[in-house]
FIRO-12453 format. One record per residue: residue in three letters; x, y, z of N, C-alpha, C in turn; residue number from 0. Coordinates in steps of 0.001 Angstrom, whole numbers, plus 500000, padded with zeros to 6 digits. Layout:
REM residues N
residuo=ALA | n_east=X | n_north=Y | n_up=Z | ca_east=X | ca_north=Y | ca_up=Z | c_east=X | c_north=Y | c_up=Z | num=NUM
...
//
This chain:
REM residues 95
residuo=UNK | n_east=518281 | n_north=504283 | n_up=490244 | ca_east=517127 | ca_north=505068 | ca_up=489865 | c_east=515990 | c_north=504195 | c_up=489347 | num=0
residuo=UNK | n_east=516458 | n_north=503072 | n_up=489151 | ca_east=515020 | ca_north=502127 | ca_up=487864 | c_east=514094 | c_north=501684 | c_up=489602 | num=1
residuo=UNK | n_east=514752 | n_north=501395 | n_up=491224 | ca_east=514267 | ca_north=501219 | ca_up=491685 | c_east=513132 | c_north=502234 | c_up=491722 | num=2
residuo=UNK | n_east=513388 | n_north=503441 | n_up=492424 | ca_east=512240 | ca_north=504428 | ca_up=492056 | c_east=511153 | c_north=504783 | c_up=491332 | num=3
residuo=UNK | n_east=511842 | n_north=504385 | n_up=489885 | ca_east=510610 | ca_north=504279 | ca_up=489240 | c_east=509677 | c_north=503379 | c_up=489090 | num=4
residuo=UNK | n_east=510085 | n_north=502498 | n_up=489691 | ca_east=509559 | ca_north=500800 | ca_up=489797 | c_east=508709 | c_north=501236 | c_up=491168 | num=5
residuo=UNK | n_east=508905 | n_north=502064 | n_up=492190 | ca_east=508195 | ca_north=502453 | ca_up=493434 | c_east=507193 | c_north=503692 | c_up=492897 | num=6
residuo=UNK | n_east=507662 | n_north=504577 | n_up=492072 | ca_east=506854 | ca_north=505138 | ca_up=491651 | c_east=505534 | c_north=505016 | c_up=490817 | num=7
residuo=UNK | n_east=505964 | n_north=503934 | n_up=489970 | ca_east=504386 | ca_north=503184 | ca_up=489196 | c_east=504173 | c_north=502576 | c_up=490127 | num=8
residuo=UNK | n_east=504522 | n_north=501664 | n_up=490778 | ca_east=503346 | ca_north=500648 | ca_up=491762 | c_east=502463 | c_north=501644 | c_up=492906 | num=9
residuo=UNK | n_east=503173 | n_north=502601 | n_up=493442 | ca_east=502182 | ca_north=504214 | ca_up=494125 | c_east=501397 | c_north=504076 | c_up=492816 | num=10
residuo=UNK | n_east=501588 | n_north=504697 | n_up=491850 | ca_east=500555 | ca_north=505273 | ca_up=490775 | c_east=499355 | c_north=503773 | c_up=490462 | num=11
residuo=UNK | n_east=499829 | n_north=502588 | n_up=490485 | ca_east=498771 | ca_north=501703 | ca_up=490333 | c_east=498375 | c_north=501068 | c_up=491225 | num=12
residuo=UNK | n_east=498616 | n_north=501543 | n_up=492716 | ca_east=497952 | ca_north=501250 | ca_up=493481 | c_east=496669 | c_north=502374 | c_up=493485 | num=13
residuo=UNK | n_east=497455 | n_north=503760 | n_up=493528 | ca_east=496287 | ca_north=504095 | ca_up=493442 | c_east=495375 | c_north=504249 | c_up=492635 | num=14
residuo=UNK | n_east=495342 | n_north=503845 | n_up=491244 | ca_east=494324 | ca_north=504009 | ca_up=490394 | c_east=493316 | c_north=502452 | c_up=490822 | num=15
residuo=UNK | n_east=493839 | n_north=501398 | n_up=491217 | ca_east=492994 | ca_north=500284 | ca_up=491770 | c_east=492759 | c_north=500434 | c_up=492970 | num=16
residuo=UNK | n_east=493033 | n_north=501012 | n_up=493483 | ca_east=492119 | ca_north=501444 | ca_up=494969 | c_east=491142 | c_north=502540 | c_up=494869 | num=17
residuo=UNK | n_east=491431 | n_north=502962 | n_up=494114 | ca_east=490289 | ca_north=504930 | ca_up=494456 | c_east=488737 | c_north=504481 | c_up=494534 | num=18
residuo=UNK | n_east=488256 | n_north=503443 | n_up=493442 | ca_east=486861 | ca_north=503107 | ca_up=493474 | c_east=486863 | c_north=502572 | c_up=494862 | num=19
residuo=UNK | n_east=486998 | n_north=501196 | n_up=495016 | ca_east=486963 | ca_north=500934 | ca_up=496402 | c_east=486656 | c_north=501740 | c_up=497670 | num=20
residuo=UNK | n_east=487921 | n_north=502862 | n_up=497586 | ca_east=488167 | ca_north=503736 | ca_up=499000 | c_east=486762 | c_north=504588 | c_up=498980 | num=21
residuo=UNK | n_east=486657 | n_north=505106 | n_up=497752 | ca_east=485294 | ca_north=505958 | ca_up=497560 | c_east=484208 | c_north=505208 | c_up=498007 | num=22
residuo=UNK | n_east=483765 | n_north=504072 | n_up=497395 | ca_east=482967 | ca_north=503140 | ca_up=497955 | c_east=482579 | c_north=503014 | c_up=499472 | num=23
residuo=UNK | n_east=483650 | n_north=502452 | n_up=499857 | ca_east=483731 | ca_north=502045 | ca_up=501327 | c_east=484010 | c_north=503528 | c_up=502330 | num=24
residuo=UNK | n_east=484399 | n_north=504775 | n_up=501894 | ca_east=484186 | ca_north=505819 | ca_up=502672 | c_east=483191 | c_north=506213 | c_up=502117 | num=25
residuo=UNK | n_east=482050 | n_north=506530 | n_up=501220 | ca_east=480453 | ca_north=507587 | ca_up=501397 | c_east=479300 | c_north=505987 | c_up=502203 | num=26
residuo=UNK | n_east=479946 | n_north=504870 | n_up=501541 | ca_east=478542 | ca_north=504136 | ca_up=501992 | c_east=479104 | c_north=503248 | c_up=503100 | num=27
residuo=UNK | n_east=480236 | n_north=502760 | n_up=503174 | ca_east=480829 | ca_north=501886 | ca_up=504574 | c_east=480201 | c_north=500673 | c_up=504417 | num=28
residuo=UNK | n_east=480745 | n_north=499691 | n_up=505317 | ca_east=480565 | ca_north=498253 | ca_up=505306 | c_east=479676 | c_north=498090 | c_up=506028 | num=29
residuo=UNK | n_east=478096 | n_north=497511 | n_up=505768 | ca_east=477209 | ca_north=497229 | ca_up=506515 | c_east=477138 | c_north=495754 | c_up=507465 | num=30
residuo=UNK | n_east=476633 | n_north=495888 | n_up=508838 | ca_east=477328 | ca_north=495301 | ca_up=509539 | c_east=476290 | c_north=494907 | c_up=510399 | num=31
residuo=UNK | n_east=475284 | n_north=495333 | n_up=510094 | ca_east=473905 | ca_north=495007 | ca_up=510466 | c_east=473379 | c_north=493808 | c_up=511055 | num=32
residuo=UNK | n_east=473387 | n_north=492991 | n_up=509705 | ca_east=473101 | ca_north=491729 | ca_up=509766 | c_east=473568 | c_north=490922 | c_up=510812 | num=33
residuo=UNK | n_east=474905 | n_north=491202 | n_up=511605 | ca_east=475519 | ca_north=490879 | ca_up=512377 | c_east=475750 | c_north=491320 | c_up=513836 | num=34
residuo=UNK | n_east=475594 | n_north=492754 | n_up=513358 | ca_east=475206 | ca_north=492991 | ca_up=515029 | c_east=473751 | c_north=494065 | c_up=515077 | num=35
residuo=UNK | n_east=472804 | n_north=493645 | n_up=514319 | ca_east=471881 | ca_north=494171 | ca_up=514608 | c_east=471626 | c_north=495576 | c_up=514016 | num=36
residuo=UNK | n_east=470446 | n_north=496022 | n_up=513928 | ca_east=470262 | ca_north=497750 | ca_up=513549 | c_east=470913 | c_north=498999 | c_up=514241 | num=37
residuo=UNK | n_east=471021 | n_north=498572 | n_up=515840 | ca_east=471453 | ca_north=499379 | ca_up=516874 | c_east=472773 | c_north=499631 | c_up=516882 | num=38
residuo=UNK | n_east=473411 | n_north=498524 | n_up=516580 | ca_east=474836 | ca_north=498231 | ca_up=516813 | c_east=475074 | c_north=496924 | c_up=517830 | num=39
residuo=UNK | n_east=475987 | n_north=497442 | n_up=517902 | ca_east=476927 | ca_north=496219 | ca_up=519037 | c_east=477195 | c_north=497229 | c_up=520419 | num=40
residuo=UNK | n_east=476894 | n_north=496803 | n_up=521543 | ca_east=478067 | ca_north=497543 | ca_up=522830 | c_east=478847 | c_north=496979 | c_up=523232 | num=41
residuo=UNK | n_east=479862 | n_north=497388 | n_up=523479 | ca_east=481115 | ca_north=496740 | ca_up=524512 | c_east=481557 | c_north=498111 | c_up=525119 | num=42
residuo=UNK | n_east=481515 | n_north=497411 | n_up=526613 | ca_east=481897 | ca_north=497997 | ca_up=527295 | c_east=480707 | c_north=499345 | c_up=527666 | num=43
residuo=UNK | n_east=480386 | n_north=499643 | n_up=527494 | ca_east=479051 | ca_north=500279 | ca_up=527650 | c_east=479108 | c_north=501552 | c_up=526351 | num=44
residuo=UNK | n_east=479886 | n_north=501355 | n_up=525354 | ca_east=480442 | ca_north=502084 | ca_up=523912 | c_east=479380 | c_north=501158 | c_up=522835 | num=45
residuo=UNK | n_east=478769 | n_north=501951 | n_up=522100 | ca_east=477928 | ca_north=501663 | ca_up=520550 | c_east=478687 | c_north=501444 | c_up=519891 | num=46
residuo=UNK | n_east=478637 | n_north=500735 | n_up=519544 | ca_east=479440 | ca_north=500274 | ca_up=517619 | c_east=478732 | c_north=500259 | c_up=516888 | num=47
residuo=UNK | n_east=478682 | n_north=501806 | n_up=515670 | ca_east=477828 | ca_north=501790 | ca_up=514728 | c_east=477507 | c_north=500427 | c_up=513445 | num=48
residuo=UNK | n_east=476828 | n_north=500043 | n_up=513461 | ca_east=476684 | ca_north=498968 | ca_up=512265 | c_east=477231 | c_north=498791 | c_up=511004 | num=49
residuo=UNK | n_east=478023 | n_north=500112 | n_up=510915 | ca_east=478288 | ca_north=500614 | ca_up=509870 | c_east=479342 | c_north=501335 | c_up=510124 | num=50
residuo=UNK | n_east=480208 | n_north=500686 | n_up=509131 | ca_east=482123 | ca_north=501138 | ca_up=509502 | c_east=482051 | c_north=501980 | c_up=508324 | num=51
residuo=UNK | n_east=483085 | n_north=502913 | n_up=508269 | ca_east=483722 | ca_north=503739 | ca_up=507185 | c_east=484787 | c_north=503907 | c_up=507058 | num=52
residuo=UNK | n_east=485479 | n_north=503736 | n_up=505984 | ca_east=487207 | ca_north=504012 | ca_up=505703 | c_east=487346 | c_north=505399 | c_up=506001 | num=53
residuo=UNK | n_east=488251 | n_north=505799 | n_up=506225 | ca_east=489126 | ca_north=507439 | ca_up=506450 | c_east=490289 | c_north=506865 | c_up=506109 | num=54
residuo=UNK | n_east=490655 | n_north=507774 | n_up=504456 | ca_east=492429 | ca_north=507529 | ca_up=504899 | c_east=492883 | c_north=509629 | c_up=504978 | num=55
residuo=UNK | n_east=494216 | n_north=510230 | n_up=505908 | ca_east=494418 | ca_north=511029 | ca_up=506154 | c_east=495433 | c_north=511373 | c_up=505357 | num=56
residuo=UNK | n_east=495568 | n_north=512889 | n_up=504746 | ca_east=496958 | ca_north=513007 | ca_up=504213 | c_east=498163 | c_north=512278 | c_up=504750 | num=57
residuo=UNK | n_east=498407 | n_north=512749 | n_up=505847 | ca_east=499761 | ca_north=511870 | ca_up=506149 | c_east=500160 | c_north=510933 | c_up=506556 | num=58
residuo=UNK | n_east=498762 | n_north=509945 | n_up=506992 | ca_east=499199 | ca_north=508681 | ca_up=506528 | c_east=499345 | c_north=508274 | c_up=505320 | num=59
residuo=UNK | n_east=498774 | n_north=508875 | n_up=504469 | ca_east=498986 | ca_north=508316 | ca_up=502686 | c_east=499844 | c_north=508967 | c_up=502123 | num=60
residuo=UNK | n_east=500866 | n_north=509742 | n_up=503000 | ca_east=502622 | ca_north=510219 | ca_up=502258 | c_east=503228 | c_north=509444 | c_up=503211 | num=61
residuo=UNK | n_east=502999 | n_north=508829 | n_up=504737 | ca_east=503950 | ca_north=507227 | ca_up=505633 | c_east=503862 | c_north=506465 | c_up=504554 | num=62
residuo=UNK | n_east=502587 | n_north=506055 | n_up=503984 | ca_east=502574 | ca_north=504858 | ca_up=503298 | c_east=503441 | c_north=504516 | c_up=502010 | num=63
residuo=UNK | n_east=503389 | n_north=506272 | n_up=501119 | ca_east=504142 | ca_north=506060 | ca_up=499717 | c_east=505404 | c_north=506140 | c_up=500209 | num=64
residuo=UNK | n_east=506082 | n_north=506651 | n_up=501095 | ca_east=507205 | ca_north=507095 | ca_up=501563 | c_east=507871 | c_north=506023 | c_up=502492 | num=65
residuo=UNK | n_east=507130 | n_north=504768 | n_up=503044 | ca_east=507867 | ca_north=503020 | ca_up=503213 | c_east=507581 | c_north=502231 | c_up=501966 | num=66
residuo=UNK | n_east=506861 | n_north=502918 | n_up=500689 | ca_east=506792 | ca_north=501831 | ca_up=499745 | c_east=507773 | c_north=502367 | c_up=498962 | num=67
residuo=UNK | n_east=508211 | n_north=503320 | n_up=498587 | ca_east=509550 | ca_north=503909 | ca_up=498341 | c_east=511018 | c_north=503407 | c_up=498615 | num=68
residuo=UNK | n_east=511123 | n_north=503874 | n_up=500650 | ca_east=512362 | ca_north=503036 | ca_up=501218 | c_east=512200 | c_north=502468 | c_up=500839 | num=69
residuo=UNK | n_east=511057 | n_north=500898 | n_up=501072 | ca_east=511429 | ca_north=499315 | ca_up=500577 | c_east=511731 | c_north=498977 | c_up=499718 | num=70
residuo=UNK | n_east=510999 | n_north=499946 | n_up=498432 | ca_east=511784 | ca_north=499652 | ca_up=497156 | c_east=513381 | c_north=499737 | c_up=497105 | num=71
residuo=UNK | n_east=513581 | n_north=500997 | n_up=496987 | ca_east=515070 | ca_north=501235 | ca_up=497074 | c_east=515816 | c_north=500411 | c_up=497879 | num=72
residuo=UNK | n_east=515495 | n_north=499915 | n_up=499402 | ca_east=516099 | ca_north=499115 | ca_up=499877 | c_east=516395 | c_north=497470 | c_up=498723 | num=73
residuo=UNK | n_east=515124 | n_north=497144 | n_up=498413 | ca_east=515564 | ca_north=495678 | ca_up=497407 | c_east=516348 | c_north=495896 | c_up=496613 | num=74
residuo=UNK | n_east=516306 | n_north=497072 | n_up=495901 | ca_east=516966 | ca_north=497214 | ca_up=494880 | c_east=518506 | c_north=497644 | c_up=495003 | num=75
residuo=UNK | n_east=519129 | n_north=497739 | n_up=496277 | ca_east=520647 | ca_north=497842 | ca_up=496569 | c_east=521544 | c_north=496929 | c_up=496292 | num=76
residuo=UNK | n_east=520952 | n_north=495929 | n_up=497001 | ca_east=521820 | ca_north=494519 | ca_up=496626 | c_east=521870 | c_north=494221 | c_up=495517 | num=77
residuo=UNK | n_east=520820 | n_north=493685 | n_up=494437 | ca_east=521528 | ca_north=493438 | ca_up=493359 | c_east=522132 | c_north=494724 | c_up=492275 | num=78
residuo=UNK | n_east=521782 | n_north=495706 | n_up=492900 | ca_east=522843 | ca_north=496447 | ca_up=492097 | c_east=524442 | c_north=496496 | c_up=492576 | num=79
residuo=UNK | n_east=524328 | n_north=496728 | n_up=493997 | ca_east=525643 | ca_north=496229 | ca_up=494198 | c_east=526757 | c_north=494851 | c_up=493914 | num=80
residuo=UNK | n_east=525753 | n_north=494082 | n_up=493341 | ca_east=526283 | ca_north=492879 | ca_up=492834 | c_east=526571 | c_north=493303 | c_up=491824 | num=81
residuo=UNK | n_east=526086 | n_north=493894 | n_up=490399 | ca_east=525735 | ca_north=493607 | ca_up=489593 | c_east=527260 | c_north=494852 | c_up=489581 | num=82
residuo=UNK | n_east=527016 | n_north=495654 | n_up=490264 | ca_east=528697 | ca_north=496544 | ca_up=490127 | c_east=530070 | c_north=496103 | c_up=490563 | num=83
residuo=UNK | n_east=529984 | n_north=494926 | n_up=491111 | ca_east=531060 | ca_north=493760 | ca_up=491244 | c_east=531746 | c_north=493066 | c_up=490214 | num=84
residuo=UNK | n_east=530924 | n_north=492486 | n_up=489750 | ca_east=530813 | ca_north=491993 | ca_up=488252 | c_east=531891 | c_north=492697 | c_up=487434 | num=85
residuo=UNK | n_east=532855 | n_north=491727 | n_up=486521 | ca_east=533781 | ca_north=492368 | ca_up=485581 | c_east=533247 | c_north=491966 | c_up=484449 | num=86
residuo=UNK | n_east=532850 | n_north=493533 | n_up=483654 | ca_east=532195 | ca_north=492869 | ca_up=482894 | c_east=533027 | c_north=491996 | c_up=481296 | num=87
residuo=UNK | n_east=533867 | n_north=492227 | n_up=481213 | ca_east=534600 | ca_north=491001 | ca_up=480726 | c_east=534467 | c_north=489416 | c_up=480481 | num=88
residuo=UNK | n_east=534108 | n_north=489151 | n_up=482027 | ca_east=533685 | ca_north=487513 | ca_up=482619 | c_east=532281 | c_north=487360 | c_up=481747 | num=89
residuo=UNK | n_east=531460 | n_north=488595 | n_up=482280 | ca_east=530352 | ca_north=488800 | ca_up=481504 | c_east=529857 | c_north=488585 | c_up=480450 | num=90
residuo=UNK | n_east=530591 | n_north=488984 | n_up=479739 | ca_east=529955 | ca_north=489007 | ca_up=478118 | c_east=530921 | c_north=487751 | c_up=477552 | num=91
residuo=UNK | n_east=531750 | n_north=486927 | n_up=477973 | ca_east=532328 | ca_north=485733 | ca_up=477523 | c_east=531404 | c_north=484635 | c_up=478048 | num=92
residuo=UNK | n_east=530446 | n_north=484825 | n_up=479100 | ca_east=529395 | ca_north=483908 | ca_up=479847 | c_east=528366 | c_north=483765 | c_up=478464 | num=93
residuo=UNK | n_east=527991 | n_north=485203 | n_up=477862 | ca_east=526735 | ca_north=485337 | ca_up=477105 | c_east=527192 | c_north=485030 | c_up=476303 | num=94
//
């Protein structure tokens, strides 16, 4: 369980250090001007606005908490399964 909660604050402080940012970069976007001009860029006979904007979607942002979750829990198997190997006997004569 300590994995979880260890996945659960790093969700919670990711998102409190991202929200300015995301807000940022989705109402005003990355200006891009300077580089490809006022018009944009074409490729392929497609405009590329000068100006990018973030979108993140509900459900990509429950994929995202929901592999930062698994991965947690995944690290955190092994050494608990070690750590339930352990007699603790050996243990506390080590300390």
């Amino acid at each position: 369980w300590e994995s979880l909660w260890v996945a659960l604050c790093g969700i919670a402080a990711g998102v409190v250090l991202t929200a300015w940012p995301y807000w940022k970069l989705s109402t005003q976007g990355l200006d891009y001007s300077a580089a490809l001009g006022e018009n944009g860029a074409q490729i392929s006979g497609v405009t590329m606005s000068p100006i990018l904007y973030v979108e993140l979607y509900p459900p990509h942002a429950l994929v995202i908490a929901g592999a930062i979750i698994l991965a947690t829990m995944l690290a955190g198997l092994y050494p608990a399964w070690r750590a339930g190997r352990v007699d603790p006997v050996k243990v506390i004569r080590i300390v």
